[in-house]
C-alpha positions as CSV (number, residue, x, y, z in Angstrom):
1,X,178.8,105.7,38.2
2,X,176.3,103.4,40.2
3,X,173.1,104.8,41.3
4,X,171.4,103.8,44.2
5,X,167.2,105.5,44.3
6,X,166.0,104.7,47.3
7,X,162.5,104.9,47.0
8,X,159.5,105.7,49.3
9,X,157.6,102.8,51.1
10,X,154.0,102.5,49.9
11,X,152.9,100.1,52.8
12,X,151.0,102.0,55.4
13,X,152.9,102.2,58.7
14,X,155.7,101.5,57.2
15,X,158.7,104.5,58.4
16,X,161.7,102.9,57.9
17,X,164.4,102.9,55.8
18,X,167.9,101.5,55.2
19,X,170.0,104.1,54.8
20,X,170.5,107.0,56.9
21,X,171.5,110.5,55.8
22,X,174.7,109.8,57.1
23,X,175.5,106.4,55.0
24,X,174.2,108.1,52.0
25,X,177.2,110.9,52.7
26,X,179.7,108.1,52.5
27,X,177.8,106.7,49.4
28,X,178.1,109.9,47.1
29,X,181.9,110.1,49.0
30,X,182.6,107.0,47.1
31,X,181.6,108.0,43.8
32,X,178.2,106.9,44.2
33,X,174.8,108.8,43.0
34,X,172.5,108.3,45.6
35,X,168.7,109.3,44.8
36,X,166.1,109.8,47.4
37,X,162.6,109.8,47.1
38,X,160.5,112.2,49.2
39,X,158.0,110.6,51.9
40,X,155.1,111.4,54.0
41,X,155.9,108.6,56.8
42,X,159.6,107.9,56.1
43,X,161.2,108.3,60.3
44,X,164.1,110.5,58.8
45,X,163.2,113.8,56.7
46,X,164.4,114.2,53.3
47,X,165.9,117.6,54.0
48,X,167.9,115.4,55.6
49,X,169.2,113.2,52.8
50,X,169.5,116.7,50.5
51,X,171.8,118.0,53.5
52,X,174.2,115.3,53.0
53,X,174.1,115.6,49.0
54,X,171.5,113.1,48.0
55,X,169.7,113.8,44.5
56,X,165.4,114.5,45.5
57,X,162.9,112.9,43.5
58,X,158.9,113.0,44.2
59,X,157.2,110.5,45.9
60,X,156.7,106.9,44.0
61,X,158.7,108.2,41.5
62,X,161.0,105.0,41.0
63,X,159.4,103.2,37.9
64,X,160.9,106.3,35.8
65,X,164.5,106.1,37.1
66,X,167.2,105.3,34.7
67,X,167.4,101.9,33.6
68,X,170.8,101.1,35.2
69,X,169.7,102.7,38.4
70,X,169.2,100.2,41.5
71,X,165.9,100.6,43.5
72,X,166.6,100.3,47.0
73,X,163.4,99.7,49.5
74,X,162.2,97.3,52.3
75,X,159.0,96.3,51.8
76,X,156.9,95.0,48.9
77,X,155.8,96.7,45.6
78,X,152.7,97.6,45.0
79,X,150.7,95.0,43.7
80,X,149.4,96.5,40.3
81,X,151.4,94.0,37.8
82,X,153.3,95.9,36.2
83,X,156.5,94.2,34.4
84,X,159.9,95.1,36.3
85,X,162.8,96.7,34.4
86,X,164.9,97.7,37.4
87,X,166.8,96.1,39.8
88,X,165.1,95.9,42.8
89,X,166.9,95.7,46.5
90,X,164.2,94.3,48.9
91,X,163.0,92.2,51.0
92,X,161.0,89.8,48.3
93,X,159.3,86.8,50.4
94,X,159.2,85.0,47.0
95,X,162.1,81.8,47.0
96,X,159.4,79.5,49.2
97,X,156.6,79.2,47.1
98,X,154.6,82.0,48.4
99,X,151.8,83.4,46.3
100,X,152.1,86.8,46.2
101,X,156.1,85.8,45.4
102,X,155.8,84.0,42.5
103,X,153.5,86.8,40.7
104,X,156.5,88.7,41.7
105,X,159.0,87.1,40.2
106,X,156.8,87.0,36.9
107,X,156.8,90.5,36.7
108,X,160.7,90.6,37.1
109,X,160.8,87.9,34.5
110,X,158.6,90.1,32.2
111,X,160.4,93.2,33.0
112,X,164.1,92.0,32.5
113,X,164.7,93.3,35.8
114,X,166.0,91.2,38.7
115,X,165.4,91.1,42.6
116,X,168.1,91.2,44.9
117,X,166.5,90.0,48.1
118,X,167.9,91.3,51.0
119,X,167.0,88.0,53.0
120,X,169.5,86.2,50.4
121,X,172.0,88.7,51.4
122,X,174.5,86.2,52.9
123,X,178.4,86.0,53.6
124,X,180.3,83.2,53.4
125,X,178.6,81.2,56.2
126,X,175.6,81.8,54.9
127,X,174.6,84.1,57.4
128,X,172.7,87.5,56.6
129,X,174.7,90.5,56.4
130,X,171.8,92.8,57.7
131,X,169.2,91.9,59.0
132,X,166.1,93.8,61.2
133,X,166.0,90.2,63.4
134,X,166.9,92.0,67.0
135,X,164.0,94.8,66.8
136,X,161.4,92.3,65.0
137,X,162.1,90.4,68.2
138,X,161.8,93.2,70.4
139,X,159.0,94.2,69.5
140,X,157.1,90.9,68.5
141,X,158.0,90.0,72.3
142,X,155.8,93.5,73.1
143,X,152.9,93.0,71.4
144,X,152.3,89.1,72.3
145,X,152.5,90.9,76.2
146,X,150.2,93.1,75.3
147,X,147.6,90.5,73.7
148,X,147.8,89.0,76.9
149,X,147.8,91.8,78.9
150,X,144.5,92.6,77.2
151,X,142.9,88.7,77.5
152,X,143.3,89.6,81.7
153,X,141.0,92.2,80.7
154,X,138.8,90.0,79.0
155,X,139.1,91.6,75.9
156,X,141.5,91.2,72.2
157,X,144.4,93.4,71.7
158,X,143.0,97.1,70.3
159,X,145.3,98.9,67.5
160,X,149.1,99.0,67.9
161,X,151.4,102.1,66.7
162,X,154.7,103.2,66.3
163,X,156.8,104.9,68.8
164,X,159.4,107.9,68.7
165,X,161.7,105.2,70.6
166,X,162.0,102.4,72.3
167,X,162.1,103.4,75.6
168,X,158.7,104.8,75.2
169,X,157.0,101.8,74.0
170,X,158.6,99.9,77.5
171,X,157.1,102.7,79.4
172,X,153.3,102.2,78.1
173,X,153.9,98.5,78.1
174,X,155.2,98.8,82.0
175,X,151.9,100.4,83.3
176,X,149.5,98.3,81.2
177,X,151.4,95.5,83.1
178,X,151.2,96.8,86.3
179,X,147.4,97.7,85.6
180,X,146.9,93.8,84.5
181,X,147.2,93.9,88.7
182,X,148.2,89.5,88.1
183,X,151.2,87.9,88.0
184,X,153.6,88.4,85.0
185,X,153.2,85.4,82.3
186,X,155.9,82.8,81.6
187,X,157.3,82.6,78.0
188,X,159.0,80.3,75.9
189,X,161.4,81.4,73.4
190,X,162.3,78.8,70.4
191,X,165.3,80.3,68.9
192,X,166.7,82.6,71.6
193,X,170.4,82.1,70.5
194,X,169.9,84.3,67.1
195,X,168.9,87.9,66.5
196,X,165.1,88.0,66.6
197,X,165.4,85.6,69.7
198,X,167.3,88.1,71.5
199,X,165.0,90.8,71.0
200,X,162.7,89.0,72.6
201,X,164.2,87.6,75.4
202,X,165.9,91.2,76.5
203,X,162.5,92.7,75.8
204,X,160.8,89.6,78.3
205,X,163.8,90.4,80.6
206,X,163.1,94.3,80.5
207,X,159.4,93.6,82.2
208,X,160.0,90.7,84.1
209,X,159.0,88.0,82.2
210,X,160.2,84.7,83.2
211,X,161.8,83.2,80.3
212,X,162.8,79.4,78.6
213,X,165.0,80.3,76.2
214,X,165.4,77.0,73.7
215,X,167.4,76.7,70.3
216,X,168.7,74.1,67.8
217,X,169.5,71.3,70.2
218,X,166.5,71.2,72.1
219,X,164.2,70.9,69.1
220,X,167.1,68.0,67.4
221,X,164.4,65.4,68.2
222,X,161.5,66.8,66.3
223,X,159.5,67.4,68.3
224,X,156.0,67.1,69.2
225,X,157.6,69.7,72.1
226,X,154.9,69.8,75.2
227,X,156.9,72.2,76.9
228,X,155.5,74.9,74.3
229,X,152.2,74.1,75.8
230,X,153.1,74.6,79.4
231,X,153.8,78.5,79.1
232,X,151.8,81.3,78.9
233,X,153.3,82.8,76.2
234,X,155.1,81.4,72.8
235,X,157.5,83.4,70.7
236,X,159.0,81.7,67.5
237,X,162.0,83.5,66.3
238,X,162.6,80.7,63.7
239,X,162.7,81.1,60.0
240,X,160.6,78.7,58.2
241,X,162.4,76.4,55.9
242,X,162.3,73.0,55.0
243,X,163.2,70.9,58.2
244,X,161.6,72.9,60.4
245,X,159.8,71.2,63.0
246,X,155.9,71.7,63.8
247,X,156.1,73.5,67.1
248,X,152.4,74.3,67.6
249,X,149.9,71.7,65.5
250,X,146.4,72.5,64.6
251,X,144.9,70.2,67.5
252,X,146.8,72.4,69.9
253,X,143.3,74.5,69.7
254,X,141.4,72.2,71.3
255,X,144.0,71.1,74.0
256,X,143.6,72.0,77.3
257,X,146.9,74.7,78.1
258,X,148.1,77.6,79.7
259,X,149.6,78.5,76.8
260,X,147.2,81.6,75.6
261,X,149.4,83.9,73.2
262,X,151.6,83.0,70.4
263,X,153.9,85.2,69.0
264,X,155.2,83.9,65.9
265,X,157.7,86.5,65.2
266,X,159.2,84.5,62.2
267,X,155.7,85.3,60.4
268,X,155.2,82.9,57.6
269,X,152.1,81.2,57.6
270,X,151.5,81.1,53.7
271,X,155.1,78.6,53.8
272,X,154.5,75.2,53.8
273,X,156.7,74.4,56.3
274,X,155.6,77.4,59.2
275,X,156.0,75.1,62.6
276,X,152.9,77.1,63.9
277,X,149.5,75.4,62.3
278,X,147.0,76.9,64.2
279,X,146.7,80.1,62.0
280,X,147.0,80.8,58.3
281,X,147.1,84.7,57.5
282,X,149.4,87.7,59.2
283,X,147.9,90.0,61.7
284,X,148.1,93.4,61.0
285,X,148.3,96.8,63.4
286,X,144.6,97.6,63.8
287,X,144.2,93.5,64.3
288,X,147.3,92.6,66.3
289,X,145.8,89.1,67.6
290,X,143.7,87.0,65.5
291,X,141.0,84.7,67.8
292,X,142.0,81.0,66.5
293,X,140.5,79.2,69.4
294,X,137.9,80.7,72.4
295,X,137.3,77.5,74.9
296,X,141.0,76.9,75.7
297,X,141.4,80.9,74.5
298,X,144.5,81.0,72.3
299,X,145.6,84.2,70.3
300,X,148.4,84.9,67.7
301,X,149.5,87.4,66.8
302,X,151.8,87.5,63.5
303,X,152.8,91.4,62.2
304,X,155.2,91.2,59.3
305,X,156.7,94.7,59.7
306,X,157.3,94.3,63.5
307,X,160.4,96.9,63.5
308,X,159.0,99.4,62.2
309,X,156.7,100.1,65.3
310,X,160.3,101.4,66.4
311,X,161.7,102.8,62.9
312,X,164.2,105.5,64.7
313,X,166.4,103.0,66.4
314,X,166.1,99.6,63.4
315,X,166.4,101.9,60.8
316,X,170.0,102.5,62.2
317,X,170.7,99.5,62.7
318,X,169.9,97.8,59.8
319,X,171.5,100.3,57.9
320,X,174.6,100.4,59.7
321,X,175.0,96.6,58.7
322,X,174.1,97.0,55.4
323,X,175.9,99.5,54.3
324,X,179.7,98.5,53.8
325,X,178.0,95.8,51.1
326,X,175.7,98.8,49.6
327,X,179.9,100.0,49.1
328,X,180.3,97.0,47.1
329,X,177.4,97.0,44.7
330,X,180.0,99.1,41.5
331,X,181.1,95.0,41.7
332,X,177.6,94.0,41.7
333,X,178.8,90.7,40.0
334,X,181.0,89.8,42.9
335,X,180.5,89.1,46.8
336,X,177.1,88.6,48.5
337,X,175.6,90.5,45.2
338,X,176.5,87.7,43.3
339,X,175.0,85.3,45.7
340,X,171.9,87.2,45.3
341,X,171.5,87.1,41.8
342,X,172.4,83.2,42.1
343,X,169.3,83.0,44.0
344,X,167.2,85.3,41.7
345,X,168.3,82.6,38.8
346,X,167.6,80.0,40.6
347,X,164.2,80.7,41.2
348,X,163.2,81.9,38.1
349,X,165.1,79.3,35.6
């Protein structure tokens, strides 16, 4: 029998989760043991998850699961070194030479376990089979409005929080607009055409933000790309990988602009090849916009977590797309599984 724990996300802020009470259902339907940990911040109750037949287990409780059990959470581990004997379903950030990635995959190494990186998680066109892309850039798109909203008050953008839905969030963002009391900002999206892109674009739509949407062919040429200069706001929705232009370089800070927000949704600054060089650490919610320049004033704001400021509605989502593979994992050997451990290997040979 395969058993799936999902376990409980140590990462403050950090309410979602993907699989719903009702996937789980169709889980144990299957044949499946489904294990779920208790929570103090999870969006959906455990009662929940025991209503529809899931197994309970306390809080944090995943290092002592059965060896063959697969550990099933979003974000990372906590960072306390321990080696890895499990399987581990997550997103890793650990195939592009990141830091904190490579002293993950040591631990996996000295474990014997493995990391199935939901990023990796690709069909056959190499696309991802679930993905949080639409709300990242949903929200992304909210909080670089409100770091400018807050620069027309001469000030940087104050703590942001999670909301019960989305519809919320666009009300509180609507009046601080309309309290701005200027004209809305201009914003150009690099990457519009995929999922995080259009997030952001119906989220600039929603308030009347004027909007450039751009994708693959016009950044062909490689830029440098002027046009990114010329608008208020910036929102890269591009994942960083090798070949990825530079869409912002680091003399950008002293350059005379209206561009005064970037959004770099995509969040990568520790890769080598992030196309925004004017910053080089995330921003987190009680520091949405980090100050990289004050005379031309230029914020960015980079939160890695971006969905779960609205956990109710990208928790479904995500788990809606992910679970017809989360069917497939009693052939964990076969499918995008396989391709997962192919990357695993890879990285770690």
């Amino acid at each position: 029998m395969t058993h799936l724990w999902v376990r409980s996300e140590s990462r403050p802020n950090e309410e979602r989760v993907g699989l719903t009470p009702e996937g789980a259902a169709k889980l144990i339907a299957a044949g499946y043991q489904v294990t779920v940990e208790e929570s103090g911040q999870r969006i959906i109750p455990v009662s929940a998850y025991a209503d529809a037949g899931c197994e309970i287990a306390p809080e944090f409780s995943w290092s002592e699961a059965p060896d063959d059990a697969i550990i099933f959470g979003l974000k990372e581990l906590p960072e306390d070194g321990s080696p890895l004997r499990h399987r581990h379903i997550m997103f890793g950030h650990a195939y592009k030479g990141q830091p904190s990635g490579q002293i993950l995959l040591e631990r996996f190494k000295e474990g014997g376990g493995m990391l199935l990186d939901l990023e990796y998680l690709t069909d056959s066109d190499a696309r991802r089979v679930a993905a949080f892309g639409y709300w990242a850039g949903y929200a992304g798109a909210a909080v670089a409005l409100m770091c400018w909203v807050a620069q027309q008050e001469g000030k940087l953008a104050g703590p942001v929080k999670a909301y019960r839905s989305a519809n919320h969030m666009l009300m509180e963002l609507q009046q601080a607009l309309v309290n701005a009391g200027t004209q809305r900002p201009t914003a150009l999206i690099i990457g519009a055409l995929g999922r995080v892109g259009t997030g952001a674009a119906d989220l600039c739509q929603s308030m009347g933000v004027s909007t450039t949407r751009w994708d693959m062919q016009e950044t062909a040429s490689g830029g440098p790309f002027p046009e990114v200069l010329n608008h208020d706001i910036f929102l890269n929705c591009i994942l960083a990988r090798p070949g990825t232009p530079v869409f912002v370089a680091a003399s950008a800070k002293a350059t005379e602009k209206a561009l005064t927000v970037i959004g770099d949704i995509a969040c990568d600054p520790d890769s080598d090849f992030s196309p925004i060089k004017v910053y080089d650490r995330t921003t987190t919610w009680d520091e949405p916009a980090l100050r990289v320049a004050e005379r031309p004033l230029l914020d960015v704001t980079a939160i890695d977590n971006l969905p779960s400021m609205l956990p109710a509605e990208s928790s479904a989502d995500f788990a809606d797309q992910l679970l017809p593979y989360l069917l497939t994992l009693d052939a964990i050997d076969e499918g995008v599984w396989a391709g997962a451990q192919d990357w695993y290997r890879r990285a770690t040979a």
